[in-house]
C-alpha positions in Angstrom: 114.6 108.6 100.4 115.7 111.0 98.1 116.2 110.1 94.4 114.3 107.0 94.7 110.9 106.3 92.7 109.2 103.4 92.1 107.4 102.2 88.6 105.2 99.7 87.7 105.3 98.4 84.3 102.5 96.6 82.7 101.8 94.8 79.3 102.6 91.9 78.1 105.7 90.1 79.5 108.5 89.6 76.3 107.2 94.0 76.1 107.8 94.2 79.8 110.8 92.6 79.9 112.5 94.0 77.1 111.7 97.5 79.2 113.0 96.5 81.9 115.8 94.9 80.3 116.6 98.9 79.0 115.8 100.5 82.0 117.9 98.1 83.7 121.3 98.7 81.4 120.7 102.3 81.9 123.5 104.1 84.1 121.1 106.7 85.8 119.7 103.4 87.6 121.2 101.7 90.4 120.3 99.4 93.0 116.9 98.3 90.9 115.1 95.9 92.5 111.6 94.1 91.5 109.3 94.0 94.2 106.3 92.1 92.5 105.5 90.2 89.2 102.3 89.1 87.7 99.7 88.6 86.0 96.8 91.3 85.7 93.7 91.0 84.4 93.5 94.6 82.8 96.2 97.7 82.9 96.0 100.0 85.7 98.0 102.8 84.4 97.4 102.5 80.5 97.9 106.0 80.3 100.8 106.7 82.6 104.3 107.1 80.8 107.4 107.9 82.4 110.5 110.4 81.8 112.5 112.7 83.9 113.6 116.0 83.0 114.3 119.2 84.9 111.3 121.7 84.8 111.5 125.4 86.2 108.5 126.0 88.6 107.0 127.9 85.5 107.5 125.0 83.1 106.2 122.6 85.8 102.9 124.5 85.9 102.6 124.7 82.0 103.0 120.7 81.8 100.5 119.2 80.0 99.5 115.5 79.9 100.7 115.3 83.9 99.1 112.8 86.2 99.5 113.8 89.9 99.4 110.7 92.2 97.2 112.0 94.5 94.8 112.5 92.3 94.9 108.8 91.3 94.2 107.5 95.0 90.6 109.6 94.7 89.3 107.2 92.5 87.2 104.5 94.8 87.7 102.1 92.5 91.7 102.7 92.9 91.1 103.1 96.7 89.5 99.9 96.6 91.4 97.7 94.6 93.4 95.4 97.0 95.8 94.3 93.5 99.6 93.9 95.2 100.6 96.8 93.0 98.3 99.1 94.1 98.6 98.4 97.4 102.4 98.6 97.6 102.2 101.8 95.5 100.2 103.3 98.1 102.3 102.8 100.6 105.3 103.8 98.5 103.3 107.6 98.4 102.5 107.4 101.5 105.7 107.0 103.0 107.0 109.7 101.0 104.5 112.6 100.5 105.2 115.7 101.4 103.7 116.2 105.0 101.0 119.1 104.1 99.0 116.3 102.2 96.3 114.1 104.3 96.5 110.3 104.9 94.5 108.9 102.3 93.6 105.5 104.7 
């Protein structure tokens, strides 16, 4: 499973699928697939951005702005929410965590 990540992209769906459109034509992605589309009722992860870029262990740990997934599944309302997203998302960390970190189920 290495180099793989998964992303959920949320707004509304001529923003969504101009992203995806872009995100799609970009070479550093291949084999995309979409796993779920909908509709949602409010954002889960309005705050969330993505990028990639490679940090030093001290850069890392000066990142600002950084939202550990973990952290994310503490939330009861997040553990709680049975939205396909979530759900799959879940799994998705679960199945690739590193194996120091406890089951969240």
């Amino acid at each position: 499973m290495k180099n793989q990540f998964i992303q959920v992209l949320e707004g509304d769906k001529k923003t969504v699928q101009k992203i995806y459109k872009t995100i799609s034509q970009d070479n550093r992605h291949q084999k995309m697939s979409t796993l779920l589309k909908g509709e949602l009722t409010k954002r889960n992860f309005n705050t969330w951005s993505m990028g990639f870029q490679k940090l030093s262990a001290v850069e890392f740990n000066d990142l600002t702005g950084f939202n550990d997934l973990i952290d994310f599944f503490k939330f009861p309302e997040v553990l709680n929410d049975k939205h396909p997203a979530i759900l799959f998302l879940k799994m998705f960390y679960d199945k690739n965590k590193p194996s120091n970190i406890l089951d969240l189920s």
